[in-house]
PDB file of N, H, CA, C and O in Angstrom:
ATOM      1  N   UNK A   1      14.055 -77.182  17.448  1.00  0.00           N
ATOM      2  CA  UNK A   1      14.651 -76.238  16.551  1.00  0.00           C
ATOM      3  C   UNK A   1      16.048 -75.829  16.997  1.00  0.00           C
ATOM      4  O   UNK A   1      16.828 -75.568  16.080  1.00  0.00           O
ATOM      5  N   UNK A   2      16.540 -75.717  18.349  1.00  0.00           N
ATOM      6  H   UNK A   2      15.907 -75.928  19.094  1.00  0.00           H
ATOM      7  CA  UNK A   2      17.692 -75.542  18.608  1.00  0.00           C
ATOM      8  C   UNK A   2      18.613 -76.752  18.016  1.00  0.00           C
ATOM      9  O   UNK A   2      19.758 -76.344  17.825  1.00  0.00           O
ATOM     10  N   UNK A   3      18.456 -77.984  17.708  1.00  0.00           N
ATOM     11  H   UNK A   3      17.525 -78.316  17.863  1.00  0.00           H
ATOM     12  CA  UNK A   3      19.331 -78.627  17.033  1.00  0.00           C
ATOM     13  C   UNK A   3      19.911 -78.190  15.590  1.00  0.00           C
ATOM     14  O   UNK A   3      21.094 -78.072  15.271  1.00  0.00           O
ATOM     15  N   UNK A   4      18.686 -77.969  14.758  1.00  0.00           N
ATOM     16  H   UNK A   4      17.725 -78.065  15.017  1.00  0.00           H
ATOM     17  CA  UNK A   4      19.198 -76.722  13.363  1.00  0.00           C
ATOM     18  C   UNK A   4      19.788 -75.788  13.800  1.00  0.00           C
ATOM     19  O   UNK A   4      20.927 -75.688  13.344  1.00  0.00           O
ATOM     20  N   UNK A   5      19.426 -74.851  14.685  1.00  0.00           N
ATOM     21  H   UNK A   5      18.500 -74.932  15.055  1.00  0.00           H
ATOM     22  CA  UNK A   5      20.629 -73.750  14.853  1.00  0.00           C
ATOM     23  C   UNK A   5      21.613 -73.999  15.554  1.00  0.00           C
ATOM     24  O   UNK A   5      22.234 -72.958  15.768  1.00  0.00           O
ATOM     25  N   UNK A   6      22.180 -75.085  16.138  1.00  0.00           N
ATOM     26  H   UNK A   6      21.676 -75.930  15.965  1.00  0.00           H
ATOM     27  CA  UNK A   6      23.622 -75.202  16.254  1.00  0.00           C
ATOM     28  C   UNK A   6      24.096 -76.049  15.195  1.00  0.00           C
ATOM     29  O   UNK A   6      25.307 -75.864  15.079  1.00  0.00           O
ATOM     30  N   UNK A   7      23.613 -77.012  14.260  1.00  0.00           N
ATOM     31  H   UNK A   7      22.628 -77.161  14.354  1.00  0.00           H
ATOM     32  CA  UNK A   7      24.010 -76.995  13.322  1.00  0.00           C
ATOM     33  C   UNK A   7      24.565 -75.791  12.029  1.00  0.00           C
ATOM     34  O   UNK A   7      25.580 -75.667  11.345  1.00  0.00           O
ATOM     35  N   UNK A   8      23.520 -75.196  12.148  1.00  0.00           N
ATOM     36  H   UNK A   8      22.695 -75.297  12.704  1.00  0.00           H
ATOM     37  CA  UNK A   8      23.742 -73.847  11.035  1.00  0.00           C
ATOM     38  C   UNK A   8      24.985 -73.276  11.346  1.00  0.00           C
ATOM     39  O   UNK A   8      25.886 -73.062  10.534  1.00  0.00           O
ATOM     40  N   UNK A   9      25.010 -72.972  12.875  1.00  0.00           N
ATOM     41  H   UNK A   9      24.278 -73.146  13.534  1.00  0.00           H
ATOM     42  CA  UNK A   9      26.192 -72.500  13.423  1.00  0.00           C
ATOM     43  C   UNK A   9      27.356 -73.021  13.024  1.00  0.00           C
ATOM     44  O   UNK A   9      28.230 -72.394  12.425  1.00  0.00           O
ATOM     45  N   UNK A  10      27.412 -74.572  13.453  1.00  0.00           N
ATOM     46  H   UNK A  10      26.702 -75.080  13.940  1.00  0.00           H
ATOM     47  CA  UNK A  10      28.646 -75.296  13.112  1.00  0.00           C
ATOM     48  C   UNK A  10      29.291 -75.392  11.722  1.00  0.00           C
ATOM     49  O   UNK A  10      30.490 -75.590  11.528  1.00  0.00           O
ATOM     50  N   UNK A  11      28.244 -75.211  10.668  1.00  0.00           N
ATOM     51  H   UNK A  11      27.269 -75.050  10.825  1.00  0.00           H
ATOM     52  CA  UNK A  11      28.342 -75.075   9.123  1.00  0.00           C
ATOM     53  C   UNK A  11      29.119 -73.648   9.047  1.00  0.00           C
ATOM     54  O   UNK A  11      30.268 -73.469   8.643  1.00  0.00           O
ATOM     55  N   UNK A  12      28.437 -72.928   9.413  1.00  0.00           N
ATOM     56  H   UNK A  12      27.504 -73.073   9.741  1.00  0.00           H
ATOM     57  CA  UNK A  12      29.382 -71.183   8.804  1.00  0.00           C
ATOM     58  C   UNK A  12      30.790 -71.310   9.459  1.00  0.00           C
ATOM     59  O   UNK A  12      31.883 -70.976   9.001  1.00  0.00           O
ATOM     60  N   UNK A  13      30.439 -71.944  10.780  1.00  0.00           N
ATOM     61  H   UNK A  13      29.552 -72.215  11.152  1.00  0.00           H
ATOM     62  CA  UNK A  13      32.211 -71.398  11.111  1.00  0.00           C
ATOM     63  C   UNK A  13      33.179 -72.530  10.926  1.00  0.00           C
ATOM     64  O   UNK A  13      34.395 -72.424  11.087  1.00  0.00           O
ATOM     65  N   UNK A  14      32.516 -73.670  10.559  1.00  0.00           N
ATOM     66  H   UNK A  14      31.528 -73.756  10.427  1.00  0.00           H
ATOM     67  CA  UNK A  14      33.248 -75.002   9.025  1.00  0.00           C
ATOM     68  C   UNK A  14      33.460 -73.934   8.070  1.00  0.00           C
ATOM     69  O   UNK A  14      34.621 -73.529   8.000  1.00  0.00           O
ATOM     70  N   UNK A  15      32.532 -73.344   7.259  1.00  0.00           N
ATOM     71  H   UNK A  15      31.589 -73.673   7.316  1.00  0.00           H
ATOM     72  CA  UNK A  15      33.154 -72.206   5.888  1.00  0.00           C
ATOM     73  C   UNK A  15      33.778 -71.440   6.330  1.00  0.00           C
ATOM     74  O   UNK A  15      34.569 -70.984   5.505  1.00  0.00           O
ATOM     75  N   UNK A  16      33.864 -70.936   7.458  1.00  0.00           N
ATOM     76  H   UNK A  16      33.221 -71.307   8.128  1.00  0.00           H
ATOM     77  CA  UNK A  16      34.798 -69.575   7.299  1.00  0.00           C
ATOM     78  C   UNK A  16      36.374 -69.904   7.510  1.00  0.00           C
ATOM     79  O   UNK A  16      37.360 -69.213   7.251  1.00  0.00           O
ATOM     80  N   UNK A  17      36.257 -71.276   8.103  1.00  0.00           N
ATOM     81  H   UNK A  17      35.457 -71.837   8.313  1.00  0.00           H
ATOM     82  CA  UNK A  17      37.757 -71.492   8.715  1.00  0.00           C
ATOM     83  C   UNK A  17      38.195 -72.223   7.597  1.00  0.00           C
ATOM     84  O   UNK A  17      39.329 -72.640   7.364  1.00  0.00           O
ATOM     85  N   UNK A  18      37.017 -72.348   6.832  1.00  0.00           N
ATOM     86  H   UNK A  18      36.095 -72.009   7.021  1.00  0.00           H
ATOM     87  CA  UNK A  18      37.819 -73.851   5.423  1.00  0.00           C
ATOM     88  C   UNK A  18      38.474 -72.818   4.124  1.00  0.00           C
ATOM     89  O   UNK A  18      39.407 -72.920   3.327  1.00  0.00           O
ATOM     90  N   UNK A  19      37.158 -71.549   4.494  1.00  0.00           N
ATOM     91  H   UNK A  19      36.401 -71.466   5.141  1.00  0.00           H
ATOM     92  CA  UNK A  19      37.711 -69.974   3.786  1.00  0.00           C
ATOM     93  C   UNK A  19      39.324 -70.100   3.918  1.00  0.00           C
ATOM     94  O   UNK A  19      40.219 -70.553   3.203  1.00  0.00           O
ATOM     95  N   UNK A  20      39.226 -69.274   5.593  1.00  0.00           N
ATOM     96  H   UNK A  20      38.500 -68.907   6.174  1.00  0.00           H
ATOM     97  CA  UNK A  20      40.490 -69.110   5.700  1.00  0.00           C
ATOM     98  C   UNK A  20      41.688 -69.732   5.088  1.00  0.00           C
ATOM     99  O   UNK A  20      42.545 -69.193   4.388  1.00  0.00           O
ATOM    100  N   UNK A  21      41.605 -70.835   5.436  1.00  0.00           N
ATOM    101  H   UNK A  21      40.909 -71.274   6.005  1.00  0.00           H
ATOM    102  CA  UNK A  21      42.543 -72.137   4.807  1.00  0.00           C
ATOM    103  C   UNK A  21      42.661 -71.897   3.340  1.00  0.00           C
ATOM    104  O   UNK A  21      43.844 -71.833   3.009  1.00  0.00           O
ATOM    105  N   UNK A  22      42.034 -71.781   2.600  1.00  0.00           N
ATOM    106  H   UNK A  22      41.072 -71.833   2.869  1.00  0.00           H
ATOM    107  CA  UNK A  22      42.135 -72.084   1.422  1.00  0.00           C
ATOM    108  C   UNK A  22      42.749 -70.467   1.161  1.00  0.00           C
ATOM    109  O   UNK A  22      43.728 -70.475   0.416  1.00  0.00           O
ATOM    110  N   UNK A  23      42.339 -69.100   1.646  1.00  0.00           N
ATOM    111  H   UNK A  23      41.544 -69.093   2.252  1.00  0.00           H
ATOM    112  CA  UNK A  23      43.153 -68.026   1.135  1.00  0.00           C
ATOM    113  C   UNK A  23      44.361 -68.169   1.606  1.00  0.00           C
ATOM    114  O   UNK A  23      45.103 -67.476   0.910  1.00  0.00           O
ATOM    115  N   UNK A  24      44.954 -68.712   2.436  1.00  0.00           N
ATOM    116  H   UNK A  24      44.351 -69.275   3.002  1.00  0.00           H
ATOM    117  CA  UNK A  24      46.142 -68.643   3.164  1.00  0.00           C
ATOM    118  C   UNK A  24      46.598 -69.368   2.755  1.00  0.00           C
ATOM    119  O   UNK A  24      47.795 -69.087   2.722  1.00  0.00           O
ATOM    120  N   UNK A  25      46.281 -70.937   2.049  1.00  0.00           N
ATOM    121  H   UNK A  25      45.308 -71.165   2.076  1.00  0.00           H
ATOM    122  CA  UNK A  25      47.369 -71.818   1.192  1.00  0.00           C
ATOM    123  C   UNK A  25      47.748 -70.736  -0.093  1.00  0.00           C
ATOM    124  O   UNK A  25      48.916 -70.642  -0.471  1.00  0.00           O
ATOM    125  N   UNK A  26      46.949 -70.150  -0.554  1.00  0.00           N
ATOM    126  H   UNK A  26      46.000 -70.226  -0.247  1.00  0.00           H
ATOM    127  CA  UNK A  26      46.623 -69.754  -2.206  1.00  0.00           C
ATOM    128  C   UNK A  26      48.092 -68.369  -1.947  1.00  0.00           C
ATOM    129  O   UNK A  26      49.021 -68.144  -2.723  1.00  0.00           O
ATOM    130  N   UNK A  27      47.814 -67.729  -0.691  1.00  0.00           N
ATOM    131  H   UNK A  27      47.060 -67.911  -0.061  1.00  0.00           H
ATOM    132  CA  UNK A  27      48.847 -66.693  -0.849  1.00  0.00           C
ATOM    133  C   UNK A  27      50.030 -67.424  -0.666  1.00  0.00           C
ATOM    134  O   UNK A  27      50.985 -67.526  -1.436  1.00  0.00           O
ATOM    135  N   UNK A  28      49.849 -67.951   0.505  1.00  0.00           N
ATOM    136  H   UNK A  28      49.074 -67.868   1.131  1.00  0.00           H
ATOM    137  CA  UNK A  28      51.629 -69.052   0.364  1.00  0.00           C
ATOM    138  C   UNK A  28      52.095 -69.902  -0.900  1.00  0.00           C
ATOM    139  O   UNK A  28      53.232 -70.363  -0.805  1.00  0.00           O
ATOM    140  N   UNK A  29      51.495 -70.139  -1.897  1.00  0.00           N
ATOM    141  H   UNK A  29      50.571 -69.764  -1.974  1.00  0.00           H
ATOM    142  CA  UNK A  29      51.927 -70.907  -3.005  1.00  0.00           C
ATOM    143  C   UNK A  29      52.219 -69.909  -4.061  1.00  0.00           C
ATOM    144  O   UNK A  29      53.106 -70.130  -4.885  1.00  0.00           O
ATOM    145  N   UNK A  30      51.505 -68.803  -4.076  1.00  0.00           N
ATOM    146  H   UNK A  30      50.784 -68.624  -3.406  1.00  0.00           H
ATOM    147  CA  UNK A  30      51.941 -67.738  -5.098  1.00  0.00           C
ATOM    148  C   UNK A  30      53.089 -67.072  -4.629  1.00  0.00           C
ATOM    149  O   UNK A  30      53.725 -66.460  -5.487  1.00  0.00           O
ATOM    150  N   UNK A  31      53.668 -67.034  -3.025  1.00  0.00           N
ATOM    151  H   UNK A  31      53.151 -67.531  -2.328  1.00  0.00           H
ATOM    152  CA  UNK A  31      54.686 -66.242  -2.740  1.00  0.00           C
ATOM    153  C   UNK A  31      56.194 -66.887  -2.892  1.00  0.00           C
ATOM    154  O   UNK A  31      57.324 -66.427  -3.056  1.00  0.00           O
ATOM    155  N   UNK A  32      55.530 -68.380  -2.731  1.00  0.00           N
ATOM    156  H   UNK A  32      54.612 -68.753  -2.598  1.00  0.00           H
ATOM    157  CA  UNK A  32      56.844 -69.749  -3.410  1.00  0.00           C
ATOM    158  C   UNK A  32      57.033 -69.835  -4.751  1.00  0.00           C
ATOM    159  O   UNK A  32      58.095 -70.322  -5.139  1.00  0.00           O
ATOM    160  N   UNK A  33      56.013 -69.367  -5.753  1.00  0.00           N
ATOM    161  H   UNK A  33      55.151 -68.972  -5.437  1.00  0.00           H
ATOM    162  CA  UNK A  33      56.219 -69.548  -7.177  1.00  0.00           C
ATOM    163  C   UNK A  33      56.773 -68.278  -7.608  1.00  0.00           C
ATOM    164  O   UNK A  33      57.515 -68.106  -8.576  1.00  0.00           O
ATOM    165  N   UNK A  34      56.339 -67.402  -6.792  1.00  0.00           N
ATOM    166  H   UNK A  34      55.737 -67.542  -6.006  1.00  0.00           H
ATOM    167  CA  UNK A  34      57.032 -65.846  -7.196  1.00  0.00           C
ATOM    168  C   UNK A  34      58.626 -65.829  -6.761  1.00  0.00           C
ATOM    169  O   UNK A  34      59.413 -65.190  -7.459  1.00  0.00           O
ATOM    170  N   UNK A  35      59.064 -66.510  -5.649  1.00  0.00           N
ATOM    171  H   UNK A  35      58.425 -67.029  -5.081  1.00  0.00           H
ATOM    172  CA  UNK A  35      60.052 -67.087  -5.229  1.00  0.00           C
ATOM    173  C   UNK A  35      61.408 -67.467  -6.334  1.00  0.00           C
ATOM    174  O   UNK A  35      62.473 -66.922  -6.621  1.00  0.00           O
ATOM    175  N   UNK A  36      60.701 -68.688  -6.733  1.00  0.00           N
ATOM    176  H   UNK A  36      59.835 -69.131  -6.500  1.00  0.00           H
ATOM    177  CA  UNK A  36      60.958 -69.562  -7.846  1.00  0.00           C
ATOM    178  C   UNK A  36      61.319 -68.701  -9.357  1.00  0.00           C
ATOM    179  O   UNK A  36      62.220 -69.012 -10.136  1.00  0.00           O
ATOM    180  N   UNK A  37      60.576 -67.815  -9.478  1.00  0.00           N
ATOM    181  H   UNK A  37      59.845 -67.563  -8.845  1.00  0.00           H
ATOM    182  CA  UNK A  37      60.530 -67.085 -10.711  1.00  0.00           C
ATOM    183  C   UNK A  37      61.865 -66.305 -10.506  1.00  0.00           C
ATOM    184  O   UNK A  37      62.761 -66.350 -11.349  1.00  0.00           O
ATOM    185  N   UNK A  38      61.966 -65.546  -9.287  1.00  0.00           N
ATOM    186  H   UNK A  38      61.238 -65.509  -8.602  1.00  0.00           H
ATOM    187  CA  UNK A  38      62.890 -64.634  -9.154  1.00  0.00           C
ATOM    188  C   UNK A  38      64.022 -65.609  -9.353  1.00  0.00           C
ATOM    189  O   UNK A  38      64.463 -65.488 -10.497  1.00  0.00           O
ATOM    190  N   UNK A  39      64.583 -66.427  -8.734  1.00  0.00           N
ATOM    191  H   UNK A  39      64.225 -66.526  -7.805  1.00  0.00           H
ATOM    192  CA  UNK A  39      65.614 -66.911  -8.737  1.00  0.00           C
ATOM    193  C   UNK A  39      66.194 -67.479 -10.510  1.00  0.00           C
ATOM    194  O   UNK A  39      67.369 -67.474 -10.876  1.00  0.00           O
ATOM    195  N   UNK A  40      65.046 -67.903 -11.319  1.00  0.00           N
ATOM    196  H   UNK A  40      64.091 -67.907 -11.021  1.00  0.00           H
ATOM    197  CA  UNK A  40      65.652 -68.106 -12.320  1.00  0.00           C
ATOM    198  C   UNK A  40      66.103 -67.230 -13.121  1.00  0.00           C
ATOM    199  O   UNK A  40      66.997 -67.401 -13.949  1.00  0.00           O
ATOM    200  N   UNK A  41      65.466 -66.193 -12.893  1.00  0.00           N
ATOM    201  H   UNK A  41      64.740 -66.054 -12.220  1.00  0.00           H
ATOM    202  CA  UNK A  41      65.618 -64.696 -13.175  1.00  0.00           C
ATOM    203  C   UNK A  41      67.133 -64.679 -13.294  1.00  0.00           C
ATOM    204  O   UNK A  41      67.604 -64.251 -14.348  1.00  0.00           O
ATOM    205  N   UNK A  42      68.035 -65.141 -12.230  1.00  0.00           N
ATOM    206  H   UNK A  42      67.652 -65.489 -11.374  1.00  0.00           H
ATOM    207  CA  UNK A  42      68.874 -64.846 -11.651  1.00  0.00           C
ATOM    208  C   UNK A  42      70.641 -65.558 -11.818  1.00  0.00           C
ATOM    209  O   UNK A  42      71.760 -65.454 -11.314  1.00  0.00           O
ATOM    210  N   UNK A  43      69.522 -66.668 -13.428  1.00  0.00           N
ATOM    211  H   UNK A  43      68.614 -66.752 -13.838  1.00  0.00           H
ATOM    212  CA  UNK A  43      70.870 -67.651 -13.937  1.00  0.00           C
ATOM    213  C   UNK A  43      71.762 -66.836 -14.278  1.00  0.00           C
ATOM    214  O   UNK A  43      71.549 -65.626 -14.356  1.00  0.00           O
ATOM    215  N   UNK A  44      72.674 -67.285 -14.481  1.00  0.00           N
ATOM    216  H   UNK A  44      72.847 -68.268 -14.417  1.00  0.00           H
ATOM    217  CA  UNK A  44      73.765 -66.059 -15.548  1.00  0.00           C
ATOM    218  C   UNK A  44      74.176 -67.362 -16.560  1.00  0.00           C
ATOM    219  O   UNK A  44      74.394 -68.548 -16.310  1.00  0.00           O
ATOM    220  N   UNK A  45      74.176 -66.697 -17.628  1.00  0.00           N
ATOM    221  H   UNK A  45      73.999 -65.733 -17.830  1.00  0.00           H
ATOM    222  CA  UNK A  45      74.356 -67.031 -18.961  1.00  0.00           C
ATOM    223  C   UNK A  45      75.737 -67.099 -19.471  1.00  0.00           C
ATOM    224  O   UNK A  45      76.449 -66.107 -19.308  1.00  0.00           O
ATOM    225  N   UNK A  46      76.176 -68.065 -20.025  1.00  0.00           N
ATOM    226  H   UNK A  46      75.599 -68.871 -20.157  1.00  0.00           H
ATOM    227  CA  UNK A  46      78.291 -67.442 -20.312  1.00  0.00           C
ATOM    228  C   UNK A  46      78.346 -68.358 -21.373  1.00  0.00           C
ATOM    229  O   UNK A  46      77.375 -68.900 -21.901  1.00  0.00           O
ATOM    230  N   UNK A  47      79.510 -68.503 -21.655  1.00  0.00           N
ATOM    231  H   UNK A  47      80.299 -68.063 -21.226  1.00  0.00           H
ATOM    232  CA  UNK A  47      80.384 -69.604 -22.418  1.00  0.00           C
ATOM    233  C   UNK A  47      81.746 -69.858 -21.519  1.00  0.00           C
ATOM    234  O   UNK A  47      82.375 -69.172 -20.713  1.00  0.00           O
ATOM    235  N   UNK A  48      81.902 -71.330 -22.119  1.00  0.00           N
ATOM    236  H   UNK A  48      81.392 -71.888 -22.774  1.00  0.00           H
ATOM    237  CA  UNK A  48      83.118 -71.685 -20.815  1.00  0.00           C
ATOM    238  C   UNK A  48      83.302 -72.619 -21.713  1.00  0.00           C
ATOM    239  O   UNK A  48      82.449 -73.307 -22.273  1.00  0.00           O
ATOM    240  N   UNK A  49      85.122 -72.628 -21.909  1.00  0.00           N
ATOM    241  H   UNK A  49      85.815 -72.070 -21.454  1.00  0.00           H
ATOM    242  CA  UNK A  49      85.875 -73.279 -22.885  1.00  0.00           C
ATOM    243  C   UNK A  49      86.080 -74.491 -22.402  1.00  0.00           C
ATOM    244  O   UNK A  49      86.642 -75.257 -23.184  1.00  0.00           O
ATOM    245  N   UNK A  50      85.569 -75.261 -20.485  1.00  0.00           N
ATOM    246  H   UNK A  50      85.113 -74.638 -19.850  1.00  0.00           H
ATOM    247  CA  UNK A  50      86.184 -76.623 -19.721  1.00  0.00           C
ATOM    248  C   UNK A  50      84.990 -77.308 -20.476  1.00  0.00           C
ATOM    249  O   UNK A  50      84.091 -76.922 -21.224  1.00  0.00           O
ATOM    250  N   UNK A  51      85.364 -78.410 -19.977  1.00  0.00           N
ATOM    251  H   UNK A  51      86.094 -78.723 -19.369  1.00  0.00           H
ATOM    252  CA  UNK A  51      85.095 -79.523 -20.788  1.00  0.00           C
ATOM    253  C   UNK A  51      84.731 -80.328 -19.136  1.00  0.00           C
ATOM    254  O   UNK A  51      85.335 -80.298 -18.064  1.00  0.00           O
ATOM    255  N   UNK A  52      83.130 -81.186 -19.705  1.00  0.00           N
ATOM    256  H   UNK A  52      82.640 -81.210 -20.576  1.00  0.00           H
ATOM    257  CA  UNK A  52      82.236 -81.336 -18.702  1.00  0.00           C
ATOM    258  C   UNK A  52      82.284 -83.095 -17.873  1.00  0.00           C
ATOM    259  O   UNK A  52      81.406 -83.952 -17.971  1.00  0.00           O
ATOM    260  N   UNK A  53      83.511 -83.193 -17.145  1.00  0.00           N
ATOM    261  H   UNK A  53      84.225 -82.497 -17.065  1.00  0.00           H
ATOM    262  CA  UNK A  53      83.711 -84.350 -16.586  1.00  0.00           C
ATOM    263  C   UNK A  53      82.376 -85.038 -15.906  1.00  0.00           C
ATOM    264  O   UNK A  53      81.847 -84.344 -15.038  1.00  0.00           O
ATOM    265  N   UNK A  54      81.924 -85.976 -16.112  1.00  0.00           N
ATOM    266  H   UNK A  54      82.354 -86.540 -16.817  1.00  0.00           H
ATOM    267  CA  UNK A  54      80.850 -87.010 -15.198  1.00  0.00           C
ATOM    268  C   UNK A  54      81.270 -87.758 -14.518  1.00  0.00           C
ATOM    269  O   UNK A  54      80.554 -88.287 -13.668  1.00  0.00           O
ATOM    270  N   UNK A  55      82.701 -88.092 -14.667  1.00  0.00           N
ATOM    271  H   UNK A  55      83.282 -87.662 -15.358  1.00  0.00           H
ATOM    272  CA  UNK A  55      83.551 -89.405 -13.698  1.00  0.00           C
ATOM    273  C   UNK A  55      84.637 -89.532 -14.374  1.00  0.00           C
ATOM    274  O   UNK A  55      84.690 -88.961 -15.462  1.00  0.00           O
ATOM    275  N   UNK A  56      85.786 -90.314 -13.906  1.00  0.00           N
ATOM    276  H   UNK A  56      85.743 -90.778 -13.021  1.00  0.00           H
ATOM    277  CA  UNK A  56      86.872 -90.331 -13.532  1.00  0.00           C
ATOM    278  C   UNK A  56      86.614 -91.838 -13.651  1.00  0.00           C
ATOM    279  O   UNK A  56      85.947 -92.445 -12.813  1.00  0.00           O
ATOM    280  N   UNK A  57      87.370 -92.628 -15.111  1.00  0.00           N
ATOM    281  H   UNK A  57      87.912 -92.135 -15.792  1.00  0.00           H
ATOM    282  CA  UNK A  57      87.789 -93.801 -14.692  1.00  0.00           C
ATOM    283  C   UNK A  57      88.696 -94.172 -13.552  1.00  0.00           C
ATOM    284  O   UNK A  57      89.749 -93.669 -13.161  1.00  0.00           O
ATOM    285  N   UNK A  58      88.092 -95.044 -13.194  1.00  0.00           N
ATOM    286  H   UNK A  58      87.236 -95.453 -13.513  1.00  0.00           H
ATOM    287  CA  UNK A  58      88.606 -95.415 -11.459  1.00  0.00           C
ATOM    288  C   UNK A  58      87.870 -97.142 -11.704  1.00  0.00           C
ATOM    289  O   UNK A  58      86.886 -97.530 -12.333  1.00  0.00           O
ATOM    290  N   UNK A  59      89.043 -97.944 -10.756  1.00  0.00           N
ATOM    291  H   UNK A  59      89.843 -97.629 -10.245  1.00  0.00           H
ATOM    292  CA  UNK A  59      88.650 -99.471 -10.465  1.00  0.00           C
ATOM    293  C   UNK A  59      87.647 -99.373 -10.456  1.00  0.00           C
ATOM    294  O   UNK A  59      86.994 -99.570 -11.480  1.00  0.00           O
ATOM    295  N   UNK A  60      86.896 -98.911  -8.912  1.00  0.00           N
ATOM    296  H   UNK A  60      87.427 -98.751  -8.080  1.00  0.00           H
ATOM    297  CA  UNK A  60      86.201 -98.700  -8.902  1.00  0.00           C
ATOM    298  C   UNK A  60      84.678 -98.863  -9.720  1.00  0.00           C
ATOM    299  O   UNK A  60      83.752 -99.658  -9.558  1.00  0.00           O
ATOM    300  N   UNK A  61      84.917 -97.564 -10.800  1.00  0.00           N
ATOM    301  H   UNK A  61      85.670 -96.919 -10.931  1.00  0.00           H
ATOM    302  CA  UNK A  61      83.798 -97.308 -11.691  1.00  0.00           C
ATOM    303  C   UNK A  61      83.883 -98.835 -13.005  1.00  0.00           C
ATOM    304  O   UNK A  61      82.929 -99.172 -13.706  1.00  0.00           O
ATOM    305  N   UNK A  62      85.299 -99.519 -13.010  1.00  0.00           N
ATOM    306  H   UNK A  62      86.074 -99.246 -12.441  1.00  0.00           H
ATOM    307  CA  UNK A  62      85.317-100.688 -13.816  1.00  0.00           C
ATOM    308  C   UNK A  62      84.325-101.543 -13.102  1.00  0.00           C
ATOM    309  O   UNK A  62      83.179-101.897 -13.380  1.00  0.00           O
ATOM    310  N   UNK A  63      84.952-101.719 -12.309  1.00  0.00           N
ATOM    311  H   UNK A  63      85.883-101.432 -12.083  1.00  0.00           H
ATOM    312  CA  UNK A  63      83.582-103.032 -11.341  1.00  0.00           C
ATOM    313  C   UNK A  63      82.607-102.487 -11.343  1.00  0.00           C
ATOM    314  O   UNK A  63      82.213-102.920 -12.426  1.00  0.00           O
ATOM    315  N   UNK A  64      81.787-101.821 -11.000  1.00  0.00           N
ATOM    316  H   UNK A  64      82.108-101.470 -10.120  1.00  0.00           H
ATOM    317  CA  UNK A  64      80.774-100.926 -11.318  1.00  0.00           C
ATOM    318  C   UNK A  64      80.488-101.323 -12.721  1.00  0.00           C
ATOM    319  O   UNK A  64      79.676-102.231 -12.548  1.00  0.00           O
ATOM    320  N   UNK A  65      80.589-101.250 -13.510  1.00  0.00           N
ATOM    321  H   UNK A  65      81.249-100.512 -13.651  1.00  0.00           H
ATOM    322  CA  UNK A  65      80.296-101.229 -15.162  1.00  0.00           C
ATOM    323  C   UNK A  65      80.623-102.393 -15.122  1.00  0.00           C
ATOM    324  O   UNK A  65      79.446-102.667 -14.884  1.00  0.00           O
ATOM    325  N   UNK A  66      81.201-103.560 -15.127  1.00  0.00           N
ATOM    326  H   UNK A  66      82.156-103.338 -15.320  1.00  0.00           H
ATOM    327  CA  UNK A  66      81.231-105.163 -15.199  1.00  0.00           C
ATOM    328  C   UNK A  66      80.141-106.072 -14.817  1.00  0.00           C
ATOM    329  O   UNK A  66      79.727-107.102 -15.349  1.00  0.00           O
ATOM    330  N   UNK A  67      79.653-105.210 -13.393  1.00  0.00           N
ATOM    331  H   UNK A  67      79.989-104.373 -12.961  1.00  0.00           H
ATOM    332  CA  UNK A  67      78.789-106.073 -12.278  1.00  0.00           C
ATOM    333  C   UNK A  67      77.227-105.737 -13.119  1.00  0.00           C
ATOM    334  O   UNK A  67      76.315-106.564 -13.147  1.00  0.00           O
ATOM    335  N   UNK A  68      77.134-104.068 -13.915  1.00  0.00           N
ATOM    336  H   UNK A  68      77.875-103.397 -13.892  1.00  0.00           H
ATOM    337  CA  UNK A  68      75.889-103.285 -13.970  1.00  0.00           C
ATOM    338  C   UNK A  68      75.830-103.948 -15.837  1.00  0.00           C
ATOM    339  O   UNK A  68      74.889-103.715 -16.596  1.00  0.00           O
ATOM    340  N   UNK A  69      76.564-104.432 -16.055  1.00  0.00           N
ATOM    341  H   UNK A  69      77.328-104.622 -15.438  1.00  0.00           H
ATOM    342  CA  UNK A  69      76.007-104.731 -17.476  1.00  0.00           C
ATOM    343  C   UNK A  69      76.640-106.766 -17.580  1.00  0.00           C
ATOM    344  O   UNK A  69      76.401-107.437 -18.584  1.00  0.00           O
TER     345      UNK A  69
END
């Protein structure tokens, strides 16, 4: 019978530490998404009269576009 009770043993303190684990991921992922929330919170909104460059013809970007098509 002592083999069941160090099994039993080994089972609860498997749950309590798999417990642990799992409350301690759950608060760290809600404190990164709460994170996340704040910051978008935090866009600022405008209008802006520039005009939205992606590149700069350049040799470069010709060979690039010759070689890629």
């Amino acid at each position: 019978m002592n083999g069941n009770s160090s099994r039993r043993n080994f089972l609860r303190k498997s749950l309590k530490v798999g417990a642990t684990a799992l409350v301690v991921s759950s608060v760290a992922k809600a404190a990164t998404q709460t994170e996340l929330l704040d910051k978008e919170k935090n866009v600022i909104f405008g209008k802006s009269n520039k005009n939205e460059v992606l590149y700069q013809e350049t040799a470069h970007w010709e060979a690039y576009y010759k070689a890629a098509y």
